[in-house]
C-alpha positions as CSV (number, residue, x, y, z in Angstrom):
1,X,14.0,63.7,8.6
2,X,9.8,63.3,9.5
3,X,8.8,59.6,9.5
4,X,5.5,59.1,9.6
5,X,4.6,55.4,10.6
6,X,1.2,53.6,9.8
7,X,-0.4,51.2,11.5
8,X,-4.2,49.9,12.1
9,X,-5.7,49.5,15.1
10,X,-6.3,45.8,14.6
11,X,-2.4,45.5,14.9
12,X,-1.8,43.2,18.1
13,X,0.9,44.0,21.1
14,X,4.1,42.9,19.4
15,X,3.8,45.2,16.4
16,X,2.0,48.1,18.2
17,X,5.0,48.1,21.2
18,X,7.7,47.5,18.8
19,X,6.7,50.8,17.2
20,X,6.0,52.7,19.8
21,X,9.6,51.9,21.5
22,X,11.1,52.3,18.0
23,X,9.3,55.9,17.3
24,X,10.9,56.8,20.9
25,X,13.8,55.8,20.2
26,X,14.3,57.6,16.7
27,X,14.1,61.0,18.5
28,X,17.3,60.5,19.6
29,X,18.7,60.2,16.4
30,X,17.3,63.6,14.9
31,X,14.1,61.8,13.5
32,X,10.7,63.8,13.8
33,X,8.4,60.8,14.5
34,X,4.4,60.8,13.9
35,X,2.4,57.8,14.9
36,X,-0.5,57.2,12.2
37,X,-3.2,55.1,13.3
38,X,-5.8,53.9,11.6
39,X,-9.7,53.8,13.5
40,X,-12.9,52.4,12.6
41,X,-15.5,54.6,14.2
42,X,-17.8,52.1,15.2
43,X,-15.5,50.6,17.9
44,X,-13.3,51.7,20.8
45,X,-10.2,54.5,20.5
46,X,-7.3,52.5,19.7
47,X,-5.2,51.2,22.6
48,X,-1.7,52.0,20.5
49,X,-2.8,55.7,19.6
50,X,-3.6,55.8,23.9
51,X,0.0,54.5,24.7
52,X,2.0,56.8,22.1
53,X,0.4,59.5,23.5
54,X,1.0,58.8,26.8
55,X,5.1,58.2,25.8
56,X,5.1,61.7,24.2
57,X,5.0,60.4,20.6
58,X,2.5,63.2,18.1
59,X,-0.2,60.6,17.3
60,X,-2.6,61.5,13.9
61,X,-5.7,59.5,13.4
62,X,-6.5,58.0,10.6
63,X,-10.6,57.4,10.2
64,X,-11.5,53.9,8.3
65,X,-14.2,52.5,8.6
66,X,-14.7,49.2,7.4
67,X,-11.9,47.1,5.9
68,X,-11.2,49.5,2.8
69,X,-12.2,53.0,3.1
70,X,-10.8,55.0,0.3
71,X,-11.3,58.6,2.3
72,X,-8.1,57.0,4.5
73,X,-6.4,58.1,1.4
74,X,-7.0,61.6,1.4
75,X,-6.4,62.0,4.7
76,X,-2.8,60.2,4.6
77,X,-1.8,62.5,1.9
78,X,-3.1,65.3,3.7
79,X,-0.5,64.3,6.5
80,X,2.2,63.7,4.1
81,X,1.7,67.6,2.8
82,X,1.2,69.2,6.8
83,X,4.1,67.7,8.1
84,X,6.1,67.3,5.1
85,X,6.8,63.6,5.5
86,X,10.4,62.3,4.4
87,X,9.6,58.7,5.4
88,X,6.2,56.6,5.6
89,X,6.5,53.6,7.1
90,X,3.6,51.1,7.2
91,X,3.1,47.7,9.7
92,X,0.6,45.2,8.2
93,X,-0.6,44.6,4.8
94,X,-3.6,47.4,5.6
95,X,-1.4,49.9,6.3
96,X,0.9,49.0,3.3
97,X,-1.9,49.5,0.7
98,X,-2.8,52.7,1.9
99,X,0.6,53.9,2.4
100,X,1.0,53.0,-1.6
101,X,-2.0,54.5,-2.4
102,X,-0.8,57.5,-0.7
103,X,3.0,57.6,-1.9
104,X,2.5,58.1,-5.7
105,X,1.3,61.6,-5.9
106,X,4.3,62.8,-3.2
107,X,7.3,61.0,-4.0
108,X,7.7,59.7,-0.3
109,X,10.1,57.4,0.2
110,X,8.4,54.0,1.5
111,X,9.6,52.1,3.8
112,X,7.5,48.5,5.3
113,X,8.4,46.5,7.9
114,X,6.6,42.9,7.4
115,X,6.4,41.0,11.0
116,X,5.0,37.8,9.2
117,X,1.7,36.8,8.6
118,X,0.7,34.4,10.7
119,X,-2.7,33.2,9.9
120,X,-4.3,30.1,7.7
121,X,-7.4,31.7,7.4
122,X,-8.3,31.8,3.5
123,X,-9.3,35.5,4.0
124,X,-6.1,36.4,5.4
125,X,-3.7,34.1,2.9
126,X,-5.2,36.0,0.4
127,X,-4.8,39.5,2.3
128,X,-0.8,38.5,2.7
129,X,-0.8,37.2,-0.7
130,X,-1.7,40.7,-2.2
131,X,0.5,42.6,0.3
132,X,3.7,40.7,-1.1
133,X,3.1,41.0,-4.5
134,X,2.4,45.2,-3.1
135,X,5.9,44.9,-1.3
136,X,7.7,44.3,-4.5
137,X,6.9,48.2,-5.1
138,X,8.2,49.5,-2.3
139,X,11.6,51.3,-2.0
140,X,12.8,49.2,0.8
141,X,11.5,46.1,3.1
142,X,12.2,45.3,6.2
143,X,12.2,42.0,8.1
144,X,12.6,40.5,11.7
145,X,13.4,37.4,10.6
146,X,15.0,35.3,7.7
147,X,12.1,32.8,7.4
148,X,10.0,36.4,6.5
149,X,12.8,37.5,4.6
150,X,12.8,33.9,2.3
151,X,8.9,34.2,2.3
152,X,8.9,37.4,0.5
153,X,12.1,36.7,-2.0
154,X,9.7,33.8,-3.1
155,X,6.9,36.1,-4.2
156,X,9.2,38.0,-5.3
157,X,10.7,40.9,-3.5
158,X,13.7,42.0,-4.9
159,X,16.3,40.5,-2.7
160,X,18.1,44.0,-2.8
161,X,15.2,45.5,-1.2
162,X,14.9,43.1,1.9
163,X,17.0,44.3,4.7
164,X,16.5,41.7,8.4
165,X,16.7,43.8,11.6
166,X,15.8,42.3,14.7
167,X,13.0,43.7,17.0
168,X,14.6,45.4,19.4
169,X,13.2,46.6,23.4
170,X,14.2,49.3,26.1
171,X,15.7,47.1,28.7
172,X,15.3,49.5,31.5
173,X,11.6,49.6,31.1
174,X,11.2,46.4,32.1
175,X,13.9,45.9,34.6
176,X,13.4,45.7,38.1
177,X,9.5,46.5,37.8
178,X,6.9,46.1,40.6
179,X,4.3,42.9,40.1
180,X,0.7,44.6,39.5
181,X,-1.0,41.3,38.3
182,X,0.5,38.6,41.1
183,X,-2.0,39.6,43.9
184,X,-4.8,39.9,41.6
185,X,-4.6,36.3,40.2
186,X,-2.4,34.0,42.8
187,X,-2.4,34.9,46.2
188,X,0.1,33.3,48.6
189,X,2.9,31.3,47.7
190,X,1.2,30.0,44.2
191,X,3.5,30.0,41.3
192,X,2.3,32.0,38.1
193,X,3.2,31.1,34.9
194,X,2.5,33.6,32.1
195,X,1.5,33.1,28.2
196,X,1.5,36.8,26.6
197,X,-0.1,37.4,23.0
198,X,-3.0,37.8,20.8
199,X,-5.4,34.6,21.7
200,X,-5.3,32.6,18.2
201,X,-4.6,28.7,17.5
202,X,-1.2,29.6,16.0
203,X,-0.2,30.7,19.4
204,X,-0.6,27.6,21.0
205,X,-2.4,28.3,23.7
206,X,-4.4,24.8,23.5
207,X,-1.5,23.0,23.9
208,X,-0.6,24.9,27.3
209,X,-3.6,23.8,29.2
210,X,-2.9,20.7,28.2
211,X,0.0,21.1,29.3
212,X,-0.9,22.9,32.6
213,X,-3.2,20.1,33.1
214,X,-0.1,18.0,33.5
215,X,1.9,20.4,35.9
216,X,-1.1,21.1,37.6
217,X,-1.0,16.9,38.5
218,X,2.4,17.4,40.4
219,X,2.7,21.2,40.8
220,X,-0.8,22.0,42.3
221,X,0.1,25.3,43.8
222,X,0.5,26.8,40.3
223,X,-1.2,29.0,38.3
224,X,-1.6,30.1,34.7
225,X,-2.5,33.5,33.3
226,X,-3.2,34.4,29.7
227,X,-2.4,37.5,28.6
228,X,-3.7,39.2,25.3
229,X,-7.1,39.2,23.5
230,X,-8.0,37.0,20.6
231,X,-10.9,34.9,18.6
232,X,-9.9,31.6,20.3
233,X,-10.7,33.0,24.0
234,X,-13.8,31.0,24.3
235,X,-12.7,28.0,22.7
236,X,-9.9,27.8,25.7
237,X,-11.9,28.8,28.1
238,X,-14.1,25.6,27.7
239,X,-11.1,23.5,27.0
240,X,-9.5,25.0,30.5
241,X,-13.0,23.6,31.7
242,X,-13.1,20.0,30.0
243,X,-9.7,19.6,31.1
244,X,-10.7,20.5,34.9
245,X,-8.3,23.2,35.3
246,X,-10.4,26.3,35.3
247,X,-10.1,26.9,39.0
248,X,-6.3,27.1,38.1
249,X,-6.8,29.4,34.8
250,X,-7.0,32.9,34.4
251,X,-7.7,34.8,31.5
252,X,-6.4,38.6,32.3
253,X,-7.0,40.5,28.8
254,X,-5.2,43.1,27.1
255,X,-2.7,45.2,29.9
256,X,-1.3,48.7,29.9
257,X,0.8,47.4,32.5
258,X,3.1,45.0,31.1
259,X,6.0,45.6,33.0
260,X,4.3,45.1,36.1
261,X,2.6,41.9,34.7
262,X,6.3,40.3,33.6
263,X,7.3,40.9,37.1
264,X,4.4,39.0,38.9
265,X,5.1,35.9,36.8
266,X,7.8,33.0,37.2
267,X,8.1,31.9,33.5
268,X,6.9,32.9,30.3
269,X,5.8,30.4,28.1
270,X,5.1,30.5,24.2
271,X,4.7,27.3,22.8
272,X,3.7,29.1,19.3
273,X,3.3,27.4,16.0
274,X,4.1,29.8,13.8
275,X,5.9,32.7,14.3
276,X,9.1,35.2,13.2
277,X,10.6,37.4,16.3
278,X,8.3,37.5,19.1
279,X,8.4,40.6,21.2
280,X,6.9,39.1,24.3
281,X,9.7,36.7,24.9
282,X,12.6,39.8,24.4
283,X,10.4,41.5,27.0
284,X,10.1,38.8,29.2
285,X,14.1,38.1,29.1
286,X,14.5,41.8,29.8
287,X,12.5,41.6,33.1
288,X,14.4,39.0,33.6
289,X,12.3,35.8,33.5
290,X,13.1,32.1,32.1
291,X,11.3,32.0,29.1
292,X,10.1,27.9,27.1
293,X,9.7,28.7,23.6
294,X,8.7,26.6,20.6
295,X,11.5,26.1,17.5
296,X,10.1,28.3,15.2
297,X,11.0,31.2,13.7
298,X,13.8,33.8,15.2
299,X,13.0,32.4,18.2
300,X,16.3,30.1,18.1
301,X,18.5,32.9,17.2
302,X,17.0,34.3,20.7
303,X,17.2,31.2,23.0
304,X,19.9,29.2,23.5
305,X,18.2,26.0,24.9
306,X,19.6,25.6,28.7
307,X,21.2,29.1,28.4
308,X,19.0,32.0,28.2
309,X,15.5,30.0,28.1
310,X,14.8,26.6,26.9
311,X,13.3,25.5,23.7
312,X,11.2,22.9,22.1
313,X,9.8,21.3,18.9
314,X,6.2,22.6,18.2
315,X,3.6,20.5,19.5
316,X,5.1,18.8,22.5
317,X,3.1,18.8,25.5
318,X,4.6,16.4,27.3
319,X,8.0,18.1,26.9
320,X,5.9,21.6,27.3
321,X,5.1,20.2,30.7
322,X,8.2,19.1,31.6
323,X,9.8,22.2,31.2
324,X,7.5,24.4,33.5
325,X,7.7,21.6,36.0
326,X,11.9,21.6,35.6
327,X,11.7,25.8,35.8
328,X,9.1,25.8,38.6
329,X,11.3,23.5,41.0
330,X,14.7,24.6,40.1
331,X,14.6,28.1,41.5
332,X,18.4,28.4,40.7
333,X,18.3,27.4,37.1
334,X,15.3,29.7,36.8
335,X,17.3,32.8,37.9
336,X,20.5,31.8,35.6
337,X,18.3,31.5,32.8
338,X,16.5,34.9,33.6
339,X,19.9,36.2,34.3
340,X,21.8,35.0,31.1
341,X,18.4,36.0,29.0
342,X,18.2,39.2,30.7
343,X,22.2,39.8,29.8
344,X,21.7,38.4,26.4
345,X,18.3,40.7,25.0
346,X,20.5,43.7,26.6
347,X,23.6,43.0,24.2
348,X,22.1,42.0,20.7
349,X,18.1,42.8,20.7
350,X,18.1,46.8,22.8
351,X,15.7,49.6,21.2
352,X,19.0,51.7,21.1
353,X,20.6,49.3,18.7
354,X,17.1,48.4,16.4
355,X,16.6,52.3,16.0
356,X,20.2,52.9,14.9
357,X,19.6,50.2,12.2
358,X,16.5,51.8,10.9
359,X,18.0,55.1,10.7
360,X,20.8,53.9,8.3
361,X,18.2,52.4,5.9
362,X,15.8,55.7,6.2
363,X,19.1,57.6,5.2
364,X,19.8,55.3,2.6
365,X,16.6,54.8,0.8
366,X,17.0,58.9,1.0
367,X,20.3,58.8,-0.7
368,X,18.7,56.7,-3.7
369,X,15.6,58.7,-3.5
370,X,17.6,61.4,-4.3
371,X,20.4,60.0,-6.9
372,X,17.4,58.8,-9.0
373,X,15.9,62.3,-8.8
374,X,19.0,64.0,-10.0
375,X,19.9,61.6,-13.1
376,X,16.3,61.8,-14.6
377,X,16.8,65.5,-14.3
378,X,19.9,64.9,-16.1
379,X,18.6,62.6,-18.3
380,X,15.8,65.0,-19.6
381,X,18.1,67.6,-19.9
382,X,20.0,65.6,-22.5
């Protein structure tokens, strides 16, 4: 079967590596993968169209300029005809518009998969407002999580259409990789402790420094890295600088070198508000690293608090900062829990096992496709 997947170049790390690990992934079951990506002209070529390219995958751009650019239509179904497309499967309420737009004049089966929708903005409530009532349309949903799964059986979403699989990641990608970022930020004996994802208040970064400003009290050789590109950049770089901690601070960006980066850090650290199954911390545990995570989410389906990472209620710096300083200073519990989490993400959350999911529901959705075909024929023929 051809699967072609959509997704905008606006998507951020977690959706854009989940796909590209799942599109690799599929090959191995017989699927013919193509990696649509949607690009606005007026800024940079996409970094997820650069990285499927570079892991094999058949990438198709998509031109959109602008939020809505109906042209992004005709050229979707254009792709749908040239590579005659069993499967489309959108990420993100942009992508699921067009891909429904698209859909009706081929008969493709359509497939979403909703990560969640993370942001209070008004703009973007109503954005993921529109995109669920869209969803109840679609042929079959997706989610990583039950809390995404509940949202959408609220706003209606056939619960027969919603189907939860997990995020899944290649293990051996990130195992036993050599630190690129370490020497760059924290030379010498200095501890690093690592925060990877899109830079936005739901991620919690503010609460870090304020926790790093009370490790930094006891733990002075120790330093923190941010990982990802956001809005709120600015607004924590100042509050790294009110808090006196900028000397201690670094802000790295977006990386094409994540393995590398997971392996020049001691623990990874989400302390996220919101969120549904977050695929820095099953990367981190597959490089083996002790991960502190907020309760929120999938996340306690991943961690098992004192097992494979520890975890805490949103909101608590102090307990935030206890935990880096209990990881930091307990080098054996930091290697069980990197160990266990390591063990754990390689059992229940591998790309082998989230691809062999997906393939089931492709060949179902396919099987009804085709038993609804057959008894309207049947039905007009009586």
């Amino acid at each position: 079967m051809t699967i072609l997947f959509l997704i905008s170049s606006e998507g951020y790390y977690g959706v854009e590596n989940m796909l590209v690990g799942l599109a690799r992934k599929l090959a191995q079951y017989g699927c013919h993968c193509l990696v649509g990506v949607f690009w606005d002209s007026r800024f940079s070529y996409p970094k997820v169209a650069v990285e499927a390219q570079r892991q094999g995958l058949k990438v198709e751009i998509v031109k959109c300029n602008g939020k809505w650019d109906w042209s992004a239509v005709r050229q979707i179904l254009k792709l749908l005809l040239k590579h005659n497309v069993d499967i489309l499967h959108p990420h993100g309420y942009k992508a699921d518009l067009y891909a429904y737009a698209a859909s009706w004049p081929n008969r493709v089966g359509l497939l979403a998969t909703c990560h969640n929708w993370p942001s209070k903005l008004l703009s973007m409530r109503i954005y993921a407002a529109l995109d669920r009532m869209l969803l109840r349309r679609y042929d079959k949903v997706i989610v990583v999580s039950e809390v995404v799964a509940g949202i959408l059986r609220r706003s209606g979403v056939a619960p027969e259409k919603t189907t939860t699989i997990f995020n899944g990641v290649d293990v051996e990608h990130f195992r036993g990789a050599t630190p690129t970022l370490r020497n760059e930020i924290a030379p010498g004996e200095d501890a690093v402790v690592g925060f990877v994802g899109r830079l936005v208040p739901e991620k919690g970064g503010a609460l870090l420094l304020r926790a790093a400003q009370q490790v930094l009290a006891l733990c002075q050789k120790t330093r923190f890295v941010l990982i990802g590109e956001g809005p709120s950049r600015k607004e924590w770089e100042a509050l790294a600088a009110q808090l006196g901690i900028s000397q201690q601070v670094s802000f790295a960006g977006v990386r094409d070198d994540m393995p590398g980066v997971y392996a020049s850090l001691d623990v990874v650290v989400l302390p996220s508000l919101i969120e549904a199954q977050p695929m820095c911390l099953l990367e981190a545990m597959a490089a083996g690293k002790p991960v502190i995570a907020t309760r929120v989410g999938a996340v306690p389906r991943l961690i098992t608090s004192g097992k494979t990472g520890l975890l805490l209620e949103c909101g608590d710096v102090a307990g935030l900062a206890s935990g880096i300083i209990r990881i930091l200073r307990d080098r054996k519990l930091a290697r069980q829990l990197g160990k266990n989490g390591q063990e754990h993400v390689s059992q229940y959350y591998s790309a082998e096992a989230m691809a062999k999911s997906y393939v089931a529901q492709y060949q179902q959705l396919l099987a009804n496709r085709r038993n609804r075909t057959r008894n309207e024929v049947a039905w007009e023929a009586s």
